[in-house]
C-alpha positions as CSV (number, residue, x, y, z in Angstrom):
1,X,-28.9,320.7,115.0
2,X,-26.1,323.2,114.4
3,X,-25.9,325.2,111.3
4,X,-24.9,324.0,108.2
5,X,-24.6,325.2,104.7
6,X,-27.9,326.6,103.7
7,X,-29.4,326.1,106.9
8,X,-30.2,330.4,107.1
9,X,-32.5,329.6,103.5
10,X,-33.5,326.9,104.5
11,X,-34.8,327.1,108.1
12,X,-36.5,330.9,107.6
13,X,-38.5,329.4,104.4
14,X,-39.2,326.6,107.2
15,X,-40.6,329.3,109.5
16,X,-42.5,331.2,107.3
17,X,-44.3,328.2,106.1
18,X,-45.7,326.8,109.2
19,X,-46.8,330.4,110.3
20,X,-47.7,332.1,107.3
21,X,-46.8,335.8,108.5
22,X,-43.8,337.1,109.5
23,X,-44.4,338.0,113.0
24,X,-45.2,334.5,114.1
25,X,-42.7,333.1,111.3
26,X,-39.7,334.8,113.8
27,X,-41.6,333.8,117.2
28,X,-41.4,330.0,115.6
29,X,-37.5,331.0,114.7
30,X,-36.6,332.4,118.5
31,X,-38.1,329.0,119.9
32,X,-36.8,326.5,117.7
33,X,-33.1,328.3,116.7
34,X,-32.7,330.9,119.2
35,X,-33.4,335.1,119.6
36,X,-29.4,335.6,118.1
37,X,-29.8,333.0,115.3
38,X,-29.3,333.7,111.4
39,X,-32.9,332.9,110.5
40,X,-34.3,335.0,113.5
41,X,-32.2,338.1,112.6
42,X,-33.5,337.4,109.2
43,X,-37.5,337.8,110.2
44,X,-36.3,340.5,112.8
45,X,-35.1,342.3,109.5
46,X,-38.4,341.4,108.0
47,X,-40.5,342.7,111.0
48,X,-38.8,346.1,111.1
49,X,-39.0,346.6,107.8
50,X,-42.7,345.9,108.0
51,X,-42.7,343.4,105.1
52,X,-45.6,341.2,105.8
53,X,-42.9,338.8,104.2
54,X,-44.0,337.9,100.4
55,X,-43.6,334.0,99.9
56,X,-41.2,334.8,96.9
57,X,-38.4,336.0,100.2
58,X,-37.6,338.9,101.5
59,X,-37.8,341.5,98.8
60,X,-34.0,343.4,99.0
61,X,-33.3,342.8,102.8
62,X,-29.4,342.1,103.2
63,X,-30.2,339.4,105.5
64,X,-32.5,337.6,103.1
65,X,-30.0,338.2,100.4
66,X,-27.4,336.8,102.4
67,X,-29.1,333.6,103.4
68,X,-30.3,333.0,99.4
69,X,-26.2,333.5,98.4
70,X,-25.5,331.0,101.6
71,X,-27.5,328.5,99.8
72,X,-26.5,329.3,96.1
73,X,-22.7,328.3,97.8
74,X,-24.6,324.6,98.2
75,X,-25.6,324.6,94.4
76,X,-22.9,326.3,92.7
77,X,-20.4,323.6,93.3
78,X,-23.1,320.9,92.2
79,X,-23.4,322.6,88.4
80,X,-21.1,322.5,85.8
81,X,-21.3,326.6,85.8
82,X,-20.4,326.6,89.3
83,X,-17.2,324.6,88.8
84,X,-16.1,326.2,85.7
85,X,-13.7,328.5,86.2
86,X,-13.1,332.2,83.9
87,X,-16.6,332.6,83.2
88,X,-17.3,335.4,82.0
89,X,-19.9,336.8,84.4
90,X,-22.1,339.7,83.5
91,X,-25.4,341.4,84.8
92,X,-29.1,340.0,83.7
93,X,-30.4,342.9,81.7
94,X,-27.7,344.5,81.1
95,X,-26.0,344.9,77.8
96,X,-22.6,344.2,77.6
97,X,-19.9,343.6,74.7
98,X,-18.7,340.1,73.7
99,X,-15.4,340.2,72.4
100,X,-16.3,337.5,69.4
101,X,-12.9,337.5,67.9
102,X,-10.1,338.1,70.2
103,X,-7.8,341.6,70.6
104,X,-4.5,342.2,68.8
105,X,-2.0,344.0,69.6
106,X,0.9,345.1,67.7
107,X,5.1,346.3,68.1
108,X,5.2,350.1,67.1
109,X,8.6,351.9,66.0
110,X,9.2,355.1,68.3
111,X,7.9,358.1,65.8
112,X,5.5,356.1,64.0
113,X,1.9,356.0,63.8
114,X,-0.1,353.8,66.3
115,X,-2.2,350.7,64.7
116,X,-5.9,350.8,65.9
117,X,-6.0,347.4,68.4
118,X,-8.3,345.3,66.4
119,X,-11.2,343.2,67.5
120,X,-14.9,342.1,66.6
121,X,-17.7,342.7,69.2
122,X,-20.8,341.7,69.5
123,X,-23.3,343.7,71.8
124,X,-25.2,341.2,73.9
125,X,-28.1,341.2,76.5
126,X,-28.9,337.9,78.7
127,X,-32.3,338.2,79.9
128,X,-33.7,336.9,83.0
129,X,-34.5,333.6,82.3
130,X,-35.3,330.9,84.9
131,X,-34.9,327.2,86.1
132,X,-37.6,326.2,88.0
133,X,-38.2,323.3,90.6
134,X,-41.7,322.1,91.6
135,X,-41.8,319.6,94.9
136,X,-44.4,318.1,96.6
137,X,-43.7,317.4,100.6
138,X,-45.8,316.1,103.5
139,X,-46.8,318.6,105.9
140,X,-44.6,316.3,108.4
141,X,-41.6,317.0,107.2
142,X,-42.2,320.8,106.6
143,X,-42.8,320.7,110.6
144,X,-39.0,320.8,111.7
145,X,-37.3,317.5,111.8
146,X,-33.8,318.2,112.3
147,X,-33.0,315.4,109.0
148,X,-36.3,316.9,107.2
149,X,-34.0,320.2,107.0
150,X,-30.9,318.4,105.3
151,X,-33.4,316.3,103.1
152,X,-35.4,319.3,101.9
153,X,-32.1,321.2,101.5
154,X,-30.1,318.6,99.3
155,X,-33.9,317.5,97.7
156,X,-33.8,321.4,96.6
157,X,-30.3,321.8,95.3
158,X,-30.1,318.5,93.7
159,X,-33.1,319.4,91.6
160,X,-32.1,322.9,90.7
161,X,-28.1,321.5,90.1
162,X,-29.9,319.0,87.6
163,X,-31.7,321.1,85.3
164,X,-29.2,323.6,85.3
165,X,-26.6,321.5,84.4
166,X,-28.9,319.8,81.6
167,X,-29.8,323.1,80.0
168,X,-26.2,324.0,79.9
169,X,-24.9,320.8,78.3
170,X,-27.5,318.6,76.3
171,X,-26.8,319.6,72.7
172,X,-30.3,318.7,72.0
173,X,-31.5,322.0,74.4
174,X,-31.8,324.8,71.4
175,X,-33.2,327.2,73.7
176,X,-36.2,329.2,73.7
177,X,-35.7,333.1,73.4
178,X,-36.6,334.5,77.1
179,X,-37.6,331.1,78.4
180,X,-34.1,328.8,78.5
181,X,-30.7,329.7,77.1
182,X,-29.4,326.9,74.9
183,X,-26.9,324.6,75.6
184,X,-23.4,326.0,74.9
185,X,-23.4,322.6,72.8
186,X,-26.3,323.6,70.7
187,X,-24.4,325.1,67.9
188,X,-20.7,323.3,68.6
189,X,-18.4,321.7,66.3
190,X,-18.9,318.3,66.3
191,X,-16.3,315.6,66.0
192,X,-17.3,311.6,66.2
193,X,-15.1,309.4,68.9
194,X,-13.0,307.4,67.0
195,X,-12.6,304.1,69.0
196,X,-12.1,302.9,72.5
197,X,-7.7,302.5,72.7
198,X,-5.9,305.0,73.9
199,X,-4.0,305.7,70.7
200,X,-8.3,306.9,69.2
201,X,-8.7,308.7,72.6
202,X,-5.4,310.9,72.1
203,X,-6.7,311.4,68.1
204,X,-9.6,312.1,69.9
205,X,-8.2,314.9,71.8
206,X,-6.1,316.3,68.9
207,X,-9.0,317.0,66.5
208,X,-10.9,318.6,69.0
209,X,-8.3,320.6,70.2
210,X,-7.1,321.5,66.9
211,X,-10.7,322.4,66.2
212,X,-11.4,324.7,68.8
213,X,-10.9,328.1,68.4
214,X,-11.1,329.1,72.1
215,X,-8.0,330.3,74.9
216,X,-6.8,326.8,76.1
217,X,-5.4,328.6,79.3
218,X,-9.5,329.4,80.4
219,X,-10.8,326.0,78.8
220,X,-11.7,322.7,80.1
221,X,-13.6,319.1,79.4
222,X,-17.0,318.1,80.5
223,X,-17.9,314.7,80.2
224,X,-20.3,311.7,82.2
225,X,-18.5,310.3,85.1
226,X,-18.5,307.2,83.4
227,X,-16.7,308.3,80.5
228,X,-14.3,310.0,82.7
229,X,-13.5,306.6,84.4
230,X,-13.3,304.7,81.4
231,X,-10.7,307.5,79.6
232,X,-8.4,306.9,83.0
233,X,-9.1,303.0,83.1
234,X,-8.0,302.9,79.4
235,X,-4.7,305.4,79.6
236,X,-4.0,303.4,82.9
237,X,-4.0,300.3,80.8
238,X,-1.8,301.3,78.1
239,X,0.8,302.4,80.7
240,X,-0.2,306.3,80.7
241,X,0.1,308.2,84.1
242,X,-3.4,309.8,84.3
243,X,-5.4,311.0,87.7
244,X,-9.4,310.0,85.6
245,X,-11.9,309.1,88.1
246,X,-16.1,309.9,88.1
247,X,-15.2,313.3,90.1
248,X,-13.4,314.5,87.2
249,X,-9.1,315.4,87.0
250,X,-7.0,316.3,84.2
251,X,-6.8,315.5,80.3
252,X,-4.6,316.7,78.6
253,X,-3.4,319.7,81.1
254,X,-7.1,320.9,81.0
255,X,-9.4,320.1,84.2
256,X,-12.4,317.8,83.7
257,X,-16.1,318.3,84.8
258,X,-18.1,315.4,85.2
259,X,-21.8,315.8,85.3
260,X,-24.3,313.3,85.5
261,X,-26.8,315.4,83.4
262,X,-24.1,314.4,80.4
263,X,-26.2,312.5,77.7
264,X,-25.7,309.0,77.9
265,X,-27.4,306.2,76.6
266,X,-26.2,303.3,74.4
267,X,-24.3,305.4,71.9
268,X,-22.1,306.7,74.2
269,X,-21.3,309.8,75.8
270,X,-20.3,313.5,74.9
271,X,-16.7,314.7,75.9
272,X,-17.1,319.0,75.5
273,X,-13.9,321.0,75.3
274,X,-15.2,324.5,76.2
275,X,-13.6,328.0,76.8
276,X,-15.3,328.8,80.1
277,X,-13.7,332.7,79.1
278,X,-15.7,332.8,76.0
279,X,-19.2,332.0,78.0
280,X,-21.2,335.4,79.3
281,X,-22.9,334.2,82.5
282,X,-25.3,335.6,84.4
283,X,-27.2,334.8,87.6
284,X,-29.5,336.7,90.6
285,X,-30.5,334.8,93.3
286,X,-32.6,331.7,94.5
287,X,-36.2,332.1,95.7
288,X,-38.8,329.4,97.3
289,X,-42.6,329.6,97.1
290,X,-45.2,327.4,98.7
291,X,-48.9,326.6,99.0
292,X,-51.0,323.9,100.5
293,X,-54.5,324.6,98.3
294,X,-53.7,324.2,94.8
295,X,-53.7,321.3,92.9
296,X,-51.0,319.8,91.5
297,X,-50.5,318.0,87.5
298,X,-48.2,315.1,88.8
299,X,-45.8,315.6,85.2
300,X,-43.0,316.5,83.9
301,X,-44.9,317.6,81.0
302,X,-47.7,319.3,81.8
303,X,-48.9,320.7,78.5
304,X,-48.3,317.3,76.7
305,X,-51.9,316.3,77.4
306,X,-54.0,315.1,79.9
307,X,-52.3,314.5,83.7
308,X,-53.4,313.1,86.7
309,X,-54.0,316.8,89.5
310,X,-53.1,316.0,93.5
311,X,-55.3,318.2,95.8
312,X,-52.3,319.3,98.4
313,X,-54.7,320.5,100.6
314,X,-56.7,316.9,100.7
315,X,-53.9,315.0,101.1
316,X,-51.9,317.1,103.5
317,X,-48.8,317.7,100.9
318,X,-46.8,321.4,100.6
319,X,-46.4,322.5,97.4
320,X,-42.5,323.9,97.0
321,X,-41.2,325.9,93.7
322,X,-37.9,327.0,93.2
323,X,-36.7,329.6,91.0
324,X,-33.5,330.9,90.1
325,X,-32.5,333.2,87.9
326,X,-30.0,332.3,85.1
327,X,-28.6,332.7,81.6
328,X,-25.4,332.4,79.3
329,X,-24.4,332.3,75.8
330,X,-20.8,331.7,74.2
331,X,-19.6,334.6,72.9
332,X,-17.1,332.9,70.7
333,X,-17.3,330.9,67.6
334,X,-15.6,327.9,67.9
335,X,-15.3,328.2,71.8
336,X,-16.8,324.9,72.2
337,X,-16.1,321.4,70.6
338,X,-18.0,317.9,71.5
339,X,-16.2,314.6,70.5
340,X,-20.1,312.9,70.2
341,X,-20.2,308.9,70.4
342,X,-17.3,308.6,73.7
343,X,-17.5,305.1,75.2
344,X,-13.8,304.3,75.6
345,X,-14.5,300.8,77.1
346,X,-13.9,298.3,74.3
């Protein structure tokens, strides 16, 4: 198979698990991809550098770096932070200062004294918090099937695109202080939908906007892809030119972001107006861990009580966890409003 998106992070982490060092790891690599190929010039790197090759990647090698930013382009545009555009990004650890209140500037007669430009700061830090992925595999498809690489790759930045976008959204994620950021929801305005017709969705779109106290040039919506086609289905109806569909469009001159990690459930949906240049975001890279001899709780909530542990090595399963590093935090009040209750279908 040719390369594909991801294929460098992919493949090496592919290598490295069948051999378990990095000398065979890149004689696995020569033989299956070729001497010249991405993932062998990323073990070469490995080998010269005499890195034994720690499960967690490559330490700082530019070639390892490089293939974990090659794959971070196949998540990025899966998340709702990878499609938002004017994020504010920033470095984890590092403080930086969040203009809270927005800059003014003023007209000054020649000869007279200068105002001071006003504004409200706010000195923030984002930590290095994580979203983390556990998988369990057959040892089969770790050993090289040319669709096992495309499975295991979209498998990997499905799950990680998921709970990202979750985290980010779901007004019931508070957040935990050096653990998860909360949802740039957590804390938002809240306005209830007002009915299904398109004269409620427009009130709708009025109070929120006349709500938020965000820049409407750097904002835009995020809602459930089926909310998204019912708000074009119902403007479409009522004669309304509109381009709504489940990947997203316009509303209102703003671009919408659909995302199936959008609450939904009988109540309806969540439309969120958010100022993407009042959110400090922060990310490092992607790494991948494995083991065949632990034991695995089969949960999604471990600690809740007792859970059912798989023995990988007994029944010939790959343990995979992926980490990657991410925060944010909205560094505006009022940068984000949610219309709660949207179900524009009756």
């Amino acid at each position: 198979m040719s390369n594909f998106r991801g294929s460098t992070f992919i493949r090496t982490f592919l290598a490295v698990m069948n051999a378990g060092d990095t000398r065979t790891a890149l004689m696995i690599a020569e033989k299956r991809w070729g001497a010249h190929s991405p993932t062998a010039l990323v073990l070469k790197a490995a080998v010269a550098a005499g890195n034994t090759f720690d499960p967690l990647w490559a330490g700082n090698l530019a070639e390892a770096d490089g293939a974990q930013m090659e794959f971070l382009e196949v998540v990025r545009p899966m998340t709702i932070v990878g499609r938002l555009a004017h994020l504010r990004r920033v470095p984890v650890r590092v403080p930086v200062a969040a203009n809270s209140a927005g800059t003014v500037a003023y007209w000054v007669v020649e000869g007279k004294a200068k105002p001071v430009t006003s504004a409200a700061f706010d000195r923030k830090r984002l930590s290095a918090t994580k979203v983390v992925g556990l998988a369990v595999i057959s040892e089969e498809m770790g050993r090289f099937g040319d669709s096992a690489e495309l499975t295991l790759r979209d498998d990997i930045a499905t799950a990680i695109s998921l709970a990202t976008d979750a985290a980010f959204i779901d007004p019931a994620n508070t957040g935990v202080i050096d653990e998860r950021p909360a949802a740039v929801t957590a804390d938002a305005i809240t306005i209830p939908s007002s009915g299904g017709s398109a004269e409620n969705i427009r009130a709708d779109i009025e109070a929120a906007i006349a709500a938020f106290g965000g820049n409407l040039t750097t904002a835009a919506w995020v809602t459930h892809p089926r909310a998204a086609v019912s708000i074009g289905l119902r403007l479409s109806a009522a004669g309304l030119a509109n381009d709504l569909g489940a990947l997203g469009g316009t509303l209102a001159g703003l671009p919408v972001l659909t995302s199936e990690a959008v609450p939904y459930d009988s109540t309806g949906t969540l439309l969120v107006l958010v100022d993407a240049g009042s959110v400090l975001y922060a990310e490092e890279g992607i790494r991948l861990d494995r083991s065949n001899q632990a034991s695995v709780a089969m949960s999604d909530s471990p600690d809740d009580g007792p859970v059912t542990a798989v023995s990988l090595f007994q029944t010939n399963s790959i343990g995979l966890l992926v980490e990657r590093v991410i925060n944010w935090e909205v560094g505006r009040a009022n940068g984000v409003v949610v219309i709660t209750g949207v179900s524009y279908t009756g």
